[in-house]
C-alpha positions in Angstrom: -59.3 -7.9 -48.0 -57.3 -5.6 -45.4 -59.7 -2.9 -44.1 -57.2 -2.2 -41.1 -57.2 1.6 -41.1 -53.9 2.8 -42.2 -52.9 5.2 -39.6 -53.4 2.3 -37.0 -50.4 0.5 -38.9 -48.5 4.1 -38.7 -49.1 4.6 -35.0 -47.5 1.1 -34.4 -44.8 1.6 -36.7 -44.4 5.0 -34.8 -44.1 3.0 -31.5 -41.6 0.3 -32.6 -39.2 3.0 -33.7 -39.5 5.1 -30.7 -38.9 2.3 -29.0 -35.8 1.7 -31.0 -34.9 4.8 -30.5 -35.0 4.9 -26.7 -32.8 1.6 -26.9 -30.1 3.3 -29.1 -30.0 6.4 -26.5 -29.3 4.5 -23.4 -26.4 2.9 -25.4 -25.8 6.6 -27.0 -26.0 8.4 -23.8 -25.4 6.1 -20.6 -22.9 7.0 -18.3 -19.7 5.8 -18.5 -18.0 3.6 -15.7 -16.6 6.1 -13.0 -12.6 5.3 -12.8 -11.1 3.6 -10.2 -9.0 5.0 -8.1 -5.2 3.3 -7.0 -2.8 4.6 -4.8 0.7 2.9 -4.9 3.5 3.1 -1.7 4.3 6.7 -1.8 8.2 7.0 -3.2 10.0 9.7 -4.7 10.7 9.1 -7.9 6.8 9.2 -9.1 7.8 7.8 -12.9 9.3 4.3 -11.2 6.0 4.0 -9.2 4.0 4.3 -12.6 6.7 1.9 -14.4 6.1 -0.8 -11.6 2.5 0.0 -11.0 0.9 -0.2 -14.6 1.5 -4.2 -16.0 -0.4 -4.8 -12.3 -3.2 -1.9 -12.8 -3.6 -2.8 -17.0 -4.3 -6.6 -16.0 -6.9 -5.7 -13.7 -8.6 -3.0 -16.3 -8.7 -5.6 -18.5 -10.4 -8.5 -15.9 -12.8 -6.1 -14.4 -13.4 -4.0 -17.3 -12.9 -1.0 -15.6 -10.5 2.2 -16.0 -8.1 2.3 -13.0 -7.2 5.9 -12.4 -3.0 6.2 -10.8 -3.3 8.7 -7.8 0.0 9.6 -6.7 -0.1 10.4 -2.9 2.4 12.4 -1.1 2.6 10.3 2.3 1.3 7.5 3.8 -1.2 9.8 6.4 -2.5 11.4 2.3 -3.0 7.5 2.1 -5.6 7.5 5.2 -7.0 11.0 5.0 -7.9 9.8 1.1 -9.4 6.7 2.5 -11.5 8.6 5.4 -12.4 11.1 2.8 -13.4 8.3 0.2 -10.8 9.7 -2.7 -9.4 6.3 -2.9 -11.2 3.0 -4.2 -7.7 1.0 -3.5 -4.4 0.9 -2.3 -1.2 -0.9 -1.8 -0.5 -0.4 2.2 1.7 -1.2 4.9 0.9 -2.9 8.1 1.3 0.8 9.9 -1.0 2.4 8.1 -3.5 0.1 7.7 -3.7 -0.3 11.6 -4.5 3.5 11.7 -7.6 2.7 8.8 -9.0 0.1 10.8 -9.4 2.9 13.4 -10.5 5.9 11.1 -11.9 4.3 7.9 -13.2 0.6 9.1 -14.6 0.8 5.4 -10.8 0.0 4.6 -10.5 -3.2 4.5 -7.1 -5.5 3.6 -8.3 -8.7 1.2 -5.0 -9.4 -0.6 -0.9 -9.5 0.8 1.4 -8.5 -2.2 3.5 -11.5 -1.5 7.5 -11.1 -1.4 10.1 -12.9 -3.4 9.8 -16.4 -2.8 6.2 -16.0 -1.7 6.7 -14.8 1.7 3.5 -13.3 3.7 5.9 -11.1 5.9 9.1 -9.2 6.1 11.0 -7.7 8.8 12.5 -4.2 10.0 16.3 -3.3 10.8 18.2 -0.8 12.9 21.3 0.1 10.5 24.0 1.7 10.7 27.8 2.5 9.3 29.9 -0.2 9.0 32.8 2.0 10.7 30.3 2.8 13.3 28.8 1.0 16.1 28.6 -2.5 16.2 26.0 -3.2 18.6 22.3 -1.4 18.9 23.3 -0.9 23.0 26.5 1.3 21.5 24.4 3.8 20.3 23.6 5.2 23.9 26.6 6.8 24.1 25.3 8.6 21.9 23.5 12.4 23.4 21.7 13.3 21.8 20.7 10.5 19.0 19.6 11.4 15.6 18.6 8.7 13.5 17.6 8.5 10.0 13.8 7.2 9.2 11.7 6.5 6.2 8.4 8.8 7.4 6.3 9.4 10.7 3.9 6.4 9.3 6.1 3.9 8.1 6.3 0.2 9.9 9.9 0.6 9.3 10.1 3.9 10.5 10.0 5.4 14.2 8.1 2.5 15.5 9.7 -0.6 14.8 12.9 1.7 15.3 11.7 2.8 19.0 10.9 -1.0 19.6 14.4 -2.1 18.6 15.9 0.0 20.6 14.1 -0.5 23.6 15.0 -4.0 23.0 18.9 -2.8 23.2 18.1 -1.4 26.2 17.7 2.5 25.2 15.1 4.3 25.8 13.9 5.9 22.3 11.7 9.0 23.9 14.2 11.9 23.7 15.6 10.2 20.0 15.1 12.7 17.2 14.2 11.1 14.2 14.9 12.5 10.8 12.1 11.4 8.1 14.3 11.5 4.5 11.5 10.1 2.6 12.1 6.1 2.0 14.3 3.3 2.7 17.1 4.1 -0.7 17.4 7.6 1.1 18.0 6.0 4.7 19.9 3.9 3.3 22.5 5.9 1.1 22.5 8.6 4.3 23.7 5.5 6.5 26.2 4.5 3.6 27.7 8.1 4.1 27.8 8.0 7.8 25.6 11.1 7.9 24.0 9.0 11.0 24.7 6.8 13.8 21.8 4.7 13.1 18.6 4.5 11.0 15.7 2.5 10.6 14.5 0.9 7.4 13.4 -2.3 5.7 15.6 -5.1 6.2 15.5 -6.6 2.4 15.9 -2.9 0.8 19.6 -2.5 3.8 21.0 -6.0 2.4 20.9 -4.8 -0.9 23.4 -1.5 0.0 25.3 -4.4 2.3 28.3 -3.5 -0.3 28.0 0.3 0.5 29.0 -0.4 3.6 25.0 -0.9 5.1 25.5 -2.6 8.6 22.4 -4.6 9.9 22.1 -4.1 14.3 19.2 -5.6 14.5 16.1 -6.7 13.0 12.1 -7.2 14.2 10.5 -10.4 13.8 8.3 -11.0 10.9 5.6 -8.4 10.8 2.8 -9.0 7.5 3.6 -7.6 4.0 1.7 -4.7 2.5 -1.4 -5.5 1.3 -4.4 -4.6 -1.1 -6.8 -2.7 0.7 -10.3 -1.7 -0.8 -13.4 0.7 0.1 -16.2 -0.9 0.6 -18.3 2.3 0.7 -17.5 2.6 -2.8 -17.4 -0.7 -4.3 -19.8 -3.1 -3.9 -19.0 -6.5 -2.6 -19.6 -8.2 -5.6 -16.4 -6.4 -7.6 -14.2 -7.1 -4.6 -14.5 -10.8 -4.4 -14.4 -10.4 -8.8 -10.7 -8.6 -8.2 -10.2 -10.9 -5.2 -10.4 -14.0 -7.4 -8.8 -12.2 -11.1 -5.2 -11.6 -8.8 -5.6 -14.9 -7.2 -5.7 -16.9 -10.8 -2.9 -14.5 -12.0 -0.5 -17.3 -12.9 3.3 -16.7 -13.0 3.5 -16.1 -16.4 1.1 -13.4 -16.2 2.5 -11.6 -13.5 6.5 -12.4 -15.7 6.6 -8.5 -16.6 5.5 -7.4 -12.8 7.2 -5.3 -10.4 4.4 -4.7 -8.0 2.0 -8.3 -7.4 5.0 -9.7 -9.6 5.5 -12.4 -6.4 1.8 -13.5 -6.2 -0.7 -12.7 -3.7 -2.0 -14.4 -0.6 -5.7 -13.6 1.2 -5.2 -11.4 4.4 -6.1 -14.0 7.1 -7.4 -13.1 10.9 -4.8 -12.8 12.9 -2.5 -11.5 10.4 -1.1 -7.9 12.4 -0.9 -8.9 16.1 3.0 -9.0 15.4 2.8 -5.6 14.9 -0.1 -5.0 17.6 2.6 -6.4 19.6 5.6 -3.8 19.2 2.5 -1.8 19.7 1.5 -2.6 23.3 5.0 -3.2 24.0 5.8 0.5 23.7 2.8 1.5 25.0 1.7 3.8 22.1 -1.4 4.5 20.4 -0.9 4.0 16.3 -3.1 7.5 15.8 0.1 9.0 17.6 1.9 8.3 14.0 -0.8 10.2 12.2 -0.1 13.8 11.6 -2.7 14.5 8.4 
């Protein structure tokens, strides 16, 4: 015979479902993963970047399962000041910029290159001009005073690499007034219509508008690609090396219907910016002299 007192057996049935209760409320009411947040290469036309940017961004919701948040920035100094301020979790950036990081954010950090067609770790940087202009890069000091078109202040392919080949020419590039339209279609269609002697952009993007009359001067050697750059204030090392190792097994099939990471990706290796640290010393600047937040 039971004689176990009956509200005994209601005070542990009271417990179990209190206890099932708490259970369904942390499921009911936990917070929900914060989103992360992506900057792409600042362009103009903002519905391209999103076209290009999402197959690469959904494939990476769906391997981390996290939301990835598209923040549009206006420049690439935005790029840094969101980086210093924490705003940004990652970003797609260009050897310039992520020189200036290292100095203000060293929380910045490069782990991936977004590899170029035919799996190339680097590009390079021309001095272009109208093909019924000048012929040579040491022409264009007849020229007083020079205007040249650039892509913006903190752009590899913009005043620097510009300044450098045109030292290399033999002209000094301190009293040059650069123009900033933007990016390199807009240097390169202001070239095409010989609204400039000369401009500076990316090498790959002026070969393309060869046929609208695009003349290549001159062009850097190979500085590194852009590259994936993460905070580590706000993600944990364990979730880097997890995306680190999801874009690395991205197979070519997967990445078919890319635009941006379509290529592949390659890990940033030590070493990988003294090209650039190079042009650097060589014009004796400082890269915070590029940053105007």
């Amino acid at each position: 015979m039971n004689t176990r007192p009956s509200h005994c057996r209601f005070r542990k049935t009271s417990q179990i479902w209190c206890a099932l209760a708490a259970i369904l409320g942390l499921f009911l009411f936990a917070e929900p993963a914060v989103a992360l947040r992506y900057s792409p290469i600042p362009m103009v036309n903002q519905e391209k970047v999103v076209a290009d940017t999402r197959p690469f961004l959904d494939y990476l919701e769906a391997e981390l399962g996290r939301e990835i948040r598209l923040i549009y920035p206006r420049d690439n100094a935005q790029v840094v000041q969101d980086f210093v301020d924490d705003r940004l979790d990652l970003a797609e950036v260009g050897p310039l910029p992520y020189l200036l990081l290292r100095e203000l954010a060293p929380h910045a950090q490069a782990v991936l290159f977004f590899l170029e067609q035919g799996a190339g770790a680097t590009y390079t940087c021309a001095l272009v001009a109208p093909f019924d202009g000048v012929a040579s890069v040491e022409q264009l000091g007849a020229f007083n005073p020079l205007r040249l078109a650039s892509t913006q202040r903190l752009s590899t392919c913009g005043p620097l690499t510009t300044s450098w080949l045109l030292a290399q020419g033999g002209i000094n590039p301190r009293p040059v007034e650069f123009v900033h339209l933007g990016n390199h279609e807009k240097v390169a269609l202001a070239i095409a219509r010989a609204e400039f002697a000369a401009g500076g952009m990316k090498t790959l993007v002026a070969r393309r508008y060869h046929h609208l009359g695009v003349r290549v001067l001159a062009q850097t050697p190979p500085l590194p690609v852009f590259a994936l750059v993460v905070n580590t204030r706000t993600l944990p090392a364990a979730e880097v090396a997890d995306l680190v190792a999801a874009l690395l097994r991205a197979t070519p099939e997967i990445r078919a219907s890319w635009v941006v990471g379509g290529h592949g990706f390659a890990e940033v290796e030590p070493g990988a910016y003294k090209s650039l640290e190079r042009v650097l010393l060589d014009l004796e600047l400082s890269v915070q002299e590029f940053f105007a937040p």
